[in-house]
C-alpha positions in Angstrom: -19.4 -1.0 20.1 -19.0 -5.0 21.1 -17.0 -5.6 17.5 -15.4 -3.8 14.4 -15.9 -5.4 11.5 -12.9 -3.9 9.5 -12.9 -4.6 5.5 -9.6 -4.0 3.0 -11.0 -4.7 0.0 -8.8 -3.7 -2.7 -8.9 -4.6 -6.7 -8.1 -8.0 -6.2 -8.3 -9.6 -3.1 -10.9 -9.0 -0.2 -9.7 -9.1 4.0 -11.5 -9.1 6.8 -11.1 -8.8 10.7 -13.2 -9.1 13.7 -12.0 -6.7 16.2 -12.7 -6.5 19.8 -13.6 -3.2 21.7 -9.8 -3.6 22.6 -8.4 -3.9 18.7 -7.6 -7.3 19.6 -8.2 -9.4 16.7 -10.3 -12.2 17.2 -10.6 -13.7 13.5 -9.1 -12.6 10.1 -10.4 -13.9 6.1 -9.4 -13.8 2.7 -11.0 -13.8 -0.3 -10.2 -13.4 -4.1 -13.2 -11.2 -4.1 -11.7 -8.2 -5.0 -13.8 -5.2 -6.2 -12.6 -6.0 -9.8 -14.3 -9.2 -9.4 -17.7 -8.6 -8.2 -20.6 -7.8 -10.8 -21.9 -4.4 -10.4 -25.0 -4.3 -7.9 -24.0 -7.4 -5.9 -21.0 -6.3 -3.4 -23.8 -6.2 -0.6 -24.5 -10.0 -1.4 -20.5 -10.5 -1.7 -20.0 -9.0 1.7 -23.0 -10.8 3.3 -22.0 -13.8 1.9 -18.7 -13.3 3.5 -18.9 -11.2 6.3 -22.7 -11.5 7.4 -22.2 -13.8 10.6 -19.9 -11.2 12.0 -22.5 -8.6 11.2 -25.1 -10.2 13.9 -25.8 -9.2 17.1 -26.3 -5.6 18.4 -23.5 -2.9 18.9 -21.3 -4.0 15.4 -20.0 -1.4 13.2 -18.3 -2.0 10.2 -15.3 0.2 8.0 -14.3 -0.6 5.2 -11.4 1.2 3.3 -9.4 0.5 -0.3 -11.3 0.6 -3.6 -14.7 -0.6 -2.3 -15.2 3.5 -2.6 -14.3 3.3 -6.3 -15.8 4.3 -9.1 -16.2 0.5 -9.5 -16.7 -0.9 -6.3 -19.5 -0.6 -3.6 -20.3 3.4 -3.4 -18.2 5.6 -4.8 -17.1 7.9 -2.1 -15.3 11.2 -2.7 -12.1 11.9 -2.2 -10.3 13.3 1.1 -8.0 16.2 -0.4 -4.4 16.6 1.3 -3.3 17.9 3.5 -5.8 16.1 6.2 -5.5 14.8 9.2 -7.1 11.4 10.3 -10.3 13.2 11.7 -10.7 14.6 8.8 -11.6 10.8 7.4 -14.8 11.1 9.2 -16.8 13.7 7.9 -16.0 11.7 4.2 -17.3 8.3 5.0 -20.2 7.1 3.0 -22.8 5.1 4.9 -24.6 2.0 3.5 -28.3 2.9 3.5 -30.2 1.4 6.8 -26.7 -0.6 7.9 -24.1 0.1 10.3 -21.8 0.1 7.5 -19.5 2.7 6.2 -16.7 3.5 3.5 -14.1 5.4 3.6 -13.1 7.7 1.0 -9.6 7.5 0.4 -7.3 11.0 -0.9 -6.0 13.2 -3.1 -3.5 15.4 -3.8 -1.7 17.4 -6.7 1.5 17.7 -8.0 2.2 20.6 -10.5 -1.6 20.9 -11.2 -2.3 17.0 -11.8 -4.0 14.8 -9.6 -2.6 11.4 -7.7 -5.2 9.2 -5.6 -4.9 6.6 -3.2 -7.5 4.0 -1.7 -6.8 2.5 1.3 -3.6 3.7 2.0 -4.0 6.3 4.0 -5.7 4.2 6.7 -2.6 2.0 6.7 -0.8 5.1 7.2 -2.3 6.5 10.2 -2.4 2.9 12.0 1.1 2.3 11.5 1.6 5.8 12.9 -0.9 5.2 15.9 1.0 1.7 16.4 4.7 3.0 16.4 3.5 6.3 18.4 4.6 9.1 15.8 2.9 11.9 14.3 5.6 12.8 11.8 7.4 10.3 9.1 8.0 9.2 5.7 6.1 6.1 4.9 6.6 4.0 1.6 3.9 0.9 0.9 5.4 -0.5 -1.8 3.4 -3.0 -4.2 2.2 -2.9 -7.7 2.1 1.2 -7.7 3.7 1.7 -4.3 2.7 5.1 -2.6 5.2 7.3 -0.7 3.6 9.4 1.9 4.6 12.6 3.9 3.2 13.3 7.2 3.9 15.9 9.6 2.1 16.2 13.3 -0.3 13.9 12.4 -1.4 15.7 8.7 -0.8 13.6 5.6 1.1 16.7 3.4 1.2 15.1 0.3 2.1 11.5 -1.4 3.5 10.2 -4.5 2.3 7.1 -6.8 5.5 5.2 -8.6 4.0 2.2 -10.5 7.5 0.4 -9.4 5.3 -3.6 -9.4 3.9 -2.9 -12.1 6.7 -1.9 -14.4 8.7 -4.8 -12.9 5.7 -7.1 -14.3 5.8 -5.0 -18.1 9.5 -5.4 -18.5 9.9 -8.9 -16.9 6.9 -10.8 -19.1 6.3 -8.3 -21.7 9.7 -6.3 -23.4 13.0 -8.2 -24.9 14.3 -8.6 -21.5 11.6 -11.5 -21.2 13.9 -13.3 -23.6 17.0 -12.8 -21.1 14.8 -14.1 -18.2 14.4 -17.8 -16.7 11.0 -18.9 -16.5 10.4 -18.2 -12.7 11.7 -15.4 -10.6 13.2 -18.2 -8.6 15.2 -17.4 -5.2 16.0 -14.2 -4.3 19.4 -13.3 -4.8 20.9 -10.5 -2.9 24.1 -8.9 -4.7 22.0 -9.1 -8.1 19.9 -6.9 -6.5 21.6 -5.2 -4.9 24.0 -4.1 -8.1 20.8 -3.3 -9.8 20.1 -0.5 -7.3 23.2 1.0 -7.4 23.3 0.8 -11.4 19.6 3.0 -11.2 20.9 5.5 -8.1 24.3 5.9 -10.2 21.8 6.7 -13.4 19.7 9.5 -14.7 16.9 6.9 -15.7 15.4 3.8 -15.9 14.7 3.9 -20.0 18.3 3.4 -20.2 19.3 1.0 -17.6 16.8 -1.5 -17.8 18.4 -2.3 -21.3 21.3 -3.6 -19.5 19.4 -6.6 -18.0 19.7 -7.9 -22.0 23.4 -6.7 -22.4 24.5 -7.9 -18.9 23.3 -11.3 -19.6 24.8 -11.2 -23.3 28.1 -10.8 -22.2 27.6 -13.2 -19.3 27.7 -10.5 -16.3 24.6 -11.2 -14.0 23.7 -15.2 -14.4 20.1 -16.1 -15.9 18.9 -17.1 -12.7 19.8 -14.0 -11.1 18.1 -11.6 -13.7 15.2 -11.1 -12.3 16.8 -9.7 -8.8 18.6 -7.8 -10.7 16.1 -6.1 -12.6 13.8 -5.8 -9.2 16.8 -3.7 -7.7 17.0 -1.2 -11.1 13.0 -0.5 -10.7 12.9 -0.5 -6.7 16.2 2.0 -6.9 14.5 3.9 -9.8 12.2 4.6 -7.0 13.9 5.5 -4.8 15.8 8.0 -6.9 12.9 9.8 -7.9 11.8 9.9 -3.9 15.4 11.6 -3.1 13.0 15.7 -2.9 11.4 13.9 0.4 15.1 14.2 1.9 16.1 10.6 1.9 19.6 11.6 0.5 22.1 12.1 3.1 20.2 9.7 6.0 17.3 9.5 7.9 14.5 6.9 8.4 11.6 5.9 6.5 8.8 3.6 7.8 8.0 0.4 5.2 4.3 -1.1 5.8 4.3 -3.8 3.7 5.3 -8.2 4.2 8.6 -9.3 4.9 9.6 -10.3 1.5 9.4 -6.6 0.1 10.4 -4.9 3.4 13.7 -7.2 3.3 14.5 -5.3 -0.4 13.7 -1.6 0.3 15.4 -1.8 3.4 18.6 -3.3 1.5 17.7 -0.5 -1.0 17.5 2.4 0.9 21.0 1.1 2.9 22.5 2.5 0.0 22.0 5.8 1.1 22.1 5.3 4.4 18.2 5.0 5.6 17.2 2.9 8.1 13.9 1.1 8.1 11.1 0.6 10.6 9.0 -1.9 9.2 4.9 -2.1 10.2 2.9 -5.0 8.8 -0.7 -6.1 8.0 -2.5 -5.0 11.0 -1.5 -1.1 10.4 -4.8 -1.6 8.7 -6.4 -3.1 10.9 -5.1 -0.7 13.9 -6.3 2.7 11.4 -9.7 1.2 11.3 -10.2 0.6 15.1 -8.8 4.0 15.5 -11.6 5.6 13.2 -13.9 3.6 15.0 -13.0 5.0 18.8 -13.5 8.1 17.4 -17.1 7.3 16.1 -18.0 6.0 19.2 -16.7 9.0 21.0 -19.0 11.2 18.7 -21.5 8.9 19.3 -21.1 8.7 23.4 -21.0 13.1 23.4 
């Protein structure tokens, strides 16, 4: 293998990297391709039309993780059940007829008898673990339904979905608190937020204290501007208050994979209750696909 072609391609947005047989990356694109976006029947010609220079030559292989598996993406691919190691990825993938091209399948797990998913996630997981050279851990990615993750020596256990972005976007544009809000998030403001967590740590849930976003700002308590930090800390600590069975109460360390801008407020968050962060950015995913693809090659090579 000469280059890795690795592919996050999520609902929304589609990313790209040309690896090296090193890991090095050598070039990186973005597209607002995601699979949500792409007609049913045509993600080869998306890809190609995207991707297919870096697909010439001998020796390339390419992986691609997140919701290209899907129901509604490339191929669907069946999920990995927990617990599983990374290896266990491989005998999963799903291999584009008659190209060096395969999906991954993503996981599953249960809680109480119902299932939770995640796409693409999992990969992110076991690069940032490869990169920061642990095989045990808490890992949080937070986003638009952030996904908390328990590994131990090197097994995914079990994970948790909390749609923490995407209540954030409901209550902020959608409920009566819209009315309390400025028209743009604006700058961040850190004792808003800050207050907000400890208002939803201190609280029992967040169908009560999000109503005090409205009654704060009646009775002139948080400014306008600062609403919307304020409401980010009550969902981001709701959060975390439901993630308290992984042991975060009472200290420890959880790893945040995710860009600066939300690392900066979970790790403020979790202060709180005395976590510390270690913080692994975009290429965990980049790092879990190169991974994946040693170990092909290795298979390959025996």
């Amino acid at each position: 293998m000469k280059h890795l072609v690795a592919i996050d391609w999520g609902s929304s947005s589609l990313r790209g990297a040309r690896l090296d047989a090193m890991g090095s990356v050598i070039e990186e694109r973005s597209f607002a391709r995601g699979v949500l976006r792409v007609e049913p029947g045509r993600f080869d010609k998306v890809f190609d039309e995207h991707f297919g220079d870096w697909m010439q030559g001998p020796d390339v292989l390419c992986l691609v993780s997140g919701m290209a598996g899907s129901k509604q993406g490339w191929i669907e691919t069946p999920y990995c059940p927990c617990p599983a190691r990374f290896e266990d990825l491989r005998s999963h993938l799903t291999w584009v007829e008659g190209r060096p091209i395969a999906i991954l399948p993503g996981m599953t797990c249960k809680h109480a008898g119902i299932p939770d998913v995640m796409r693409g996630e999992e990969t992110q997981v076991f690069g940032a673990l490869h990169l920061i050279g642990r095989q045990d851990g808490l890992l949080v990615l937070p986003g638009t339904h952030s996904k908390w993750v328990l590994v131990r020596s090197g097994r995914i256990q079990s994970f948790a979905t909390v749609m923490t972005g995407e209540f954030y976007a409901l209550l902020r544009h959608q409920s009566i608190l819209a009315r309390s809000m400025p028209a743009d998030d604006g700058e961040f403001d850190g004792p808003a937020f800050d207050q907000g967590v400890s208002v939803a740590l201190s609280s029992r849930s967040l169908m009560q204290t999000a109503f005090s976003v409205r009654s704060l700002s009646l009775f002139d308590r948080v400014r306008q501007a600062a609403l919307p930090s304020y409401l980010s800390g009550l969902v981001i600590g709701d959060e975390l208050r439901s993630q308290m069975t992984h042991g975060l109460d009472g200290g420890g360390q959880v790893v945040v994979i995710g860009s600066d801008a939300l690392t900066l407020r979970y790790e403020r968050a979790l202060s709180q209750q005395g976590v510390t962060v270690q913080q692994v950015g975009a290429q965990a995913c980049w790092r879990g696909l190169w991974t994946l693809a040693q170990a092909l090659q290795g298979e390959v090579a025996a």
